[in-house]
C-alpha positions in Angstrom: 246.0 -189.3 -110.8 243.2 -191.5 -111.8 241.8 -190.3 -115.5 244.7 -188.0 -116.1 245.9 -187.5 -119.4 249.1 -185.8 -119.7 250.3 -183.8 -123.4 253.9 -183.8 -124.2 254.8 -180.7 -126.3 257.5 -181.6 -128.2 257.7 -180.3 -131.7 259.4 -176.8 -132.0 262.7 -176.3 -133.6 264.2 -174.1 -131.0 266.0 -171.7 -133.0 267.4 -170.2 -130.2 269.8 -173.1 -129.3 271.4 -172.7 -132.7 272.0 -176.0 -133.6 271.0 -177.8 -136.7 269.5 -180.7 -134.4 265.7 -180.5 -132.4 266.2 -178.5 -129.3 264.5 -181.2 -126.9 267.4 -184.1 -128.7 270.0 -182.2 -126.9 271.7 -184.6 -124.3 271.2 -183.4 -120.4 273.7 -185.7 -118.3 274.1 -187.5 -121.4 269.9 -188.2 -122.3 268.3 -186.6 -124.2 266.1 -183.3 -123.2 262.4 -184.9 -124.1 263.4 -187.9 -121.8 262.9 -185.7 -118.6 259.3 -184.6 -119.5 258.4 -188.4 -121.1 259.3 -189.5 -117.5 257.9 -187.0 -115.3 254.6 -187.5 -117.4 254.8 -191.3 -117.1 254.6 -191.0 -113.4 251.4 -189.0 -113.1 249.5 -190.3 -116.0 246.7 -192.3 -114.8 244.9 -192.4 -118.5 247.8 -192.1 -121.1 250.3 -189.9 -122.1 250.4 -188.1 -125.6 254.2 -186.6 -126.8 253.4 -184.4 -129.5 256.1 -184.5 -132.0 256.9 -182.0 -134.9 260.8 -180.6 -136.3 262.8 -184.0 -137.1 259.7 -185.9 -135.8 261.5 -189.2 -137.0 264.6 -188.6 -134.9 262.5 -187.5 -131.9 260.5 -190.2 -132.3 263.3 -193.0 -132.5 264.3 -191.6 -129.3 260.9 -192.0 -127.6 260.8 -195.3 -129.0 264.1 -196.1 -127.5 263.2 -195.0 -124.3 259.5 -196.9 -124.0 261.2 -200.3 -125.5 261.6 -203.5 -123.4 259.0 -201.1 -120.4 256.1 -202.8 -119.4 253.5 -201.4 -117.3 253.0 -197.8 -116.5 250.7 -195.3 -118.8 250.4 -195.7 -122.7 252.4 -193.4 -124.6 251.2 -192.1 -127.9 253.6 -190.1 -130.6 251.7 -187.9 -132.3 252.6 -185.7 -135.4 252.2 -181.7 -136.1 252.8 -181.1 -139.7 252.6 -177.7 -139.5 253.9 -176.0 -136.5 251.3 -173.3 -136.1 251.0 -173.1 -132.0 250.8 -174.0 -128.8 246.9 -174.5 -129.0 247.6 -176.2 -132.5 249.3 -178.8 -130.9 247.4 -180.0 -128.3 244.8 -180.0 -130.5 246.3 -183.0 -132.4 246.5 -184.9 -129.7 242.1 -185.3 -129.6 242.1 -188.3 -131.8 244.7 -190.2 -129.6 242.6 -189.5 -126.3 239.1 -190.3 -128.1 240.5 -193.2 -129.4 241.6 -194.4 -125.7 239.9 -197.2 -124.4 237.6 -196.7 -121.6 236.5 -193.2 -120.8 238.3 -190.1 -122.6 240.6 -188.3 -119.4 238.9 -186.5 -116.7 241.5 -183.5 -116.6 244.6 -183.2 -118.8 248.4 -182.1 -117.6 250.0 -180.0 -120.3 253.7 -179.9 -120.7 256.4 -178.7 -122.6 259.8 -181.4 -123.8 261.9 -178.4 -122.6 261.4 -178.2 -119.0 264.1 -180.7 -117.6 264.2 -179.4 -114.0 260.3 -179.9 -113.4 260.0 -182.1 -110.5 257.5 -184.7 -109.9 256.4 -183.5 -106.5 255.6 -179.9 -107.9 253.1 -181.5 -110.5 251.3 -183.6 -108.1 251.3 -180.2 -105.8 249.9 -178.3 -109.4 247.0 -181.5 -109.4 246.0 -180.9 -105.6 245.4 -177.0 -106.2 243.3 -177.4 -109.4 241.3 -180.1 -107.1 241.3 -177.9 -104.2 240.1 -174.9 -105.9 237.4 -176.2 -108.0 239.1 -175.0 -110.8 238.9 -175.7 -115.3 242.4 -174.7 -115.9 245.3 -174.4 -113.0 248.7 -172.7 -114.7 251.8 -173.0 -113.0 253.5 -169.8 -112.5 257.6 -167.9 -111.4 258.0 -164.8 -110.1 261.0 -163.6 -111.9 263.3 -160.5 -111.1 263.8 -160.4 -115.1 260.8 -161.2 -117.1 261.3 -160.0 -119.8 260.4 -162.4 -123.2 258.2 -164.9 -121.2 253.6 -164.3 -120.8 252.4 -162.1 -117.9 250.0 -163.8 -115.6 247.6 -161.0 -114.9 245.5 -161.6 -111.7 242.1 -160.5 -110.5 244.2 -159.0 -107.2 248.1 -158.6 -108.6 249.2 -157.6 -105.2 248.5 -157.0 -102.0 249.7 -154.0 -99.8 253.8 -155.6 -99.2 253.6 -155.9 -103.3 253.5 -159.6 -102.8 251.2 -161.8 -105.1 248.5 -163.5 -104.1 248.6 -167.1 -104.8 244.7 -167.6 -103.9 243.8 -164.6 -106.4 242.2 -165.8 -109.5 243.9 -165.1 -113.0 242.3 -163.4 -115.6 244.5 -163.8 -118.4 248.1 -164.3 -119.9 249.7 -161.9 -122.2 252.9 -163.3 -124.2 255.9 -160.8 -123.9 255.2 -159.6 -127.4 251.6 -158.7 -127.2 251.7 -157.2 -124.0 251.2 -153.2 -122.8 254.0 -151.5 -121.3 252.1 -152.4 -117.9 251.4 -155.6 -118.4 255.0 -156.0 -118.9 255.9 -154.7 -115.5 254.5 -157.9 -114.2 256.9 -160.3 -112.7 254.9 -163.1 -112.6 255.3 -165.5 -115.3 253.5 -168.2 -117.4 256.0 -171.6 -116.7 253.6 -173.3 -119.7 252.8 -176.2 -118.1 248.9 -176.5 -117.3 245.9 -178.5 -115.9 242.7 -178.3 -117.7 239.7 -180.0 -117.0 239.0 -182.6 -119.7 235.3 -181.2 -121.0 236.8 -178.1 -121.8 240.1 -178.3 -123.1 239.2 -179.4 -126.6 235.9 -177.6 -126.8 238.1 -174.1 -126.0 240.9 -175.3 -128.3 238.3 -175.4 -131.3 237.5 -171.9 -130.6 240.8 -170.3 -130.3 242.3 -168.0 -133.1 245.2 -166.8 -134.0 244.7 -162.7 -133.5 248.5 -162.0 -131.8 251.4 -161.1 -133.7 252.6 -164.4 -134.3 249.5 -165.7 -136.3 249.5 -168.5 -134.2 247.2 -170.4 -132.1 247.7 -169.7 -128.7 247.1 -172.3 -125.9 246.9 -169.1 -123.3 243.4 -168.3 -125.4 241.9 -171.0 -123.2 242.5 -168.9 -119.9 240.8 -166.2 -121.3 237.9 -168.7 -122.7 237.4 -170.1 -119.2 237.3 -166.5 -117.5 234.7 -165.6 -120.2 232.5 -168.6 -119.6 232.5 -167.9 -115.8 235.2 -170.9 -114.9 237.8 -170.3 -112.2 241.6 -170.3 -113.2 244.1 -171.0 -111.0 247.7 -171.0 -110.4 250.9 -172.2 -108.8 253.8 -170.3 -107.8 256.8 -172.3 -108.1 258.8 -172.0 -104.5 262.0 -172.4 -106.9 261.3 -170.4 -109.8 264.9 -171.9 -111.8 262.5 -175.6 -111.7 259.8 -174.8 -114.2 261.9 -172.6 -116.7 262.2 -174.1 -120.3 265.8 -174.6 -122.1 266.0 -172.2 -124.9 269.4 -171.4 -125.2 272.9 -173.7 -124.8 273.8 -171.2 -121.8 270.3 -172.5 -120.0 271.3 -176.1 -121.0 274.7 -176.2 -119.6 272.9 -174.6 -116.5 270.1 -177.3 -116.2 272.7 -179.9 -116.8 275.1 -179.0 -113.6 271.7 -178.5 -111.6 270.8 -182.2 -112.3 274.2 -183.1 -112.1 274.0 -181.4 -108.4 270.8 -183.3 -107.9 272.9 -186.6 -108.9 275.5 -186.2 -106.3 273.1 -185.6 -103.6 271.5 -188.7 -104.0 
């Protein structure tokens, strides 16, 4: 997409996995993790692409560096560095001096990401791109519907449901709730927040500079934007995922032997 930008989020520790090593250096099919999402955001960059790195940032970063050597062409890839791990909105938000710095104009619209989302495909971001265009919106979250959803954000809609309990993928969404912060309704909501985002480039850095940490966490919550744009008057949107298993993150090694015999399906098929 001409004048994307596309952010990488690649710096948590992932204590989950229990391992003394990043969670996105873990080998899928024998790469590692963050080499899924550094591809996947290659192919849709049209402006450049930003991997924000942060636990063992010299080891994740020798492995991007790996990856991007002898490659010509394609979108620029920047590493950037959060010091501090203090949130999602945190760090996006160091990723403003890398776009700014671009040459040319600074991205039109920006594709969020997470390094832990192996199984996203290609074809599903392009389809994420075409709603946020279609519906005129400033931020376009893709979504699940989960049987379980228990320990991922609510997406709370204008409409939820309609009279067969189905939701309404044209209904506009008024905010996210993380797990932990939500109300024992909100909680009953089965539609979740994948993490992975369009925003439109004017905003996202303007709303980022206004976003404070008031959750449990004391930390700055990229989901604050959804709420900022609804404020303001701007349209979110969303995507359900047809296959909801595509846009789920690795947080555990149960999840990661799972996405590795998916992709390792996916190989044998082709």
């Amino acid at each position: 997409m001409d004048g994307l930008g596309v952010v990488v989020m690649a710096a948590g520790r992932g204590t989950r996995m229990r391992s003394e090593q990043a969670k996105v250096l873990h080998q899928i099919v024998g790469r590692p993790m963050i080499r899924y999402a550094l591809d996947v955001a290659r192919a849709v960059a049209g402006h450049s692409v930003a991997v924000v790195v942060g636990h063992q940032a010299a080891q994740v970063r020798a492995v991007l560096e790996s990856a991007l050597a002898g490659q010509s062409g394609g979108a620029a890839v920047h590493i950037v560095e959060q010091v501090q791990q203090l949130g999602t909105g945190h760090a996006v938000l160091q990723t403003r001096a890398v776009f700014a710095s671009s040459k040319g104009k600074a991205p039109a619209a920006y594709l969020i990401l997470n390094g832990d989302t192996p199984l996203l495909q290609e074809s599903t971001l392009r389809a994420l791109l075409q709603t946020h265009r279609a519906a005129g919106a400033t931020v376009t979250l893709l979504t699940a519907i989960l049987d379980n959803p228990g320990g991922y954000g609510r997406v709370v809609r204008r409409t939820a449901k309609g009279a067969s309990g189905a939701v309404h993928a044209s209904a506009d969404v008024v905010k996210i709730v993380e797990d932990r912060d939500a109300s024992p309704e909100e909680r009953a909501i089965r539609e979740i927040n994948v993490g992975t985002y369009v925003v439109d480039g004017p905003f996202l850095f303007a709303a980022l500079d206004k976003v404070q940490p008031h959750n449990a966490q004391g930390e700055y919550y990229l989901t604050d934007i959804v709420d900022m744009a609804v404020t303001q008057g701007h349209r979110v949107a969303a995507l359900p995922l047809t296959n909801p298993d595509e846009g789920l993150g690795v947080n555990t090694r149960l999840q990661l032997a799972e996405a590795e015999q998916v992709i390792r399906q996916q190989i044998r098929r082709r």
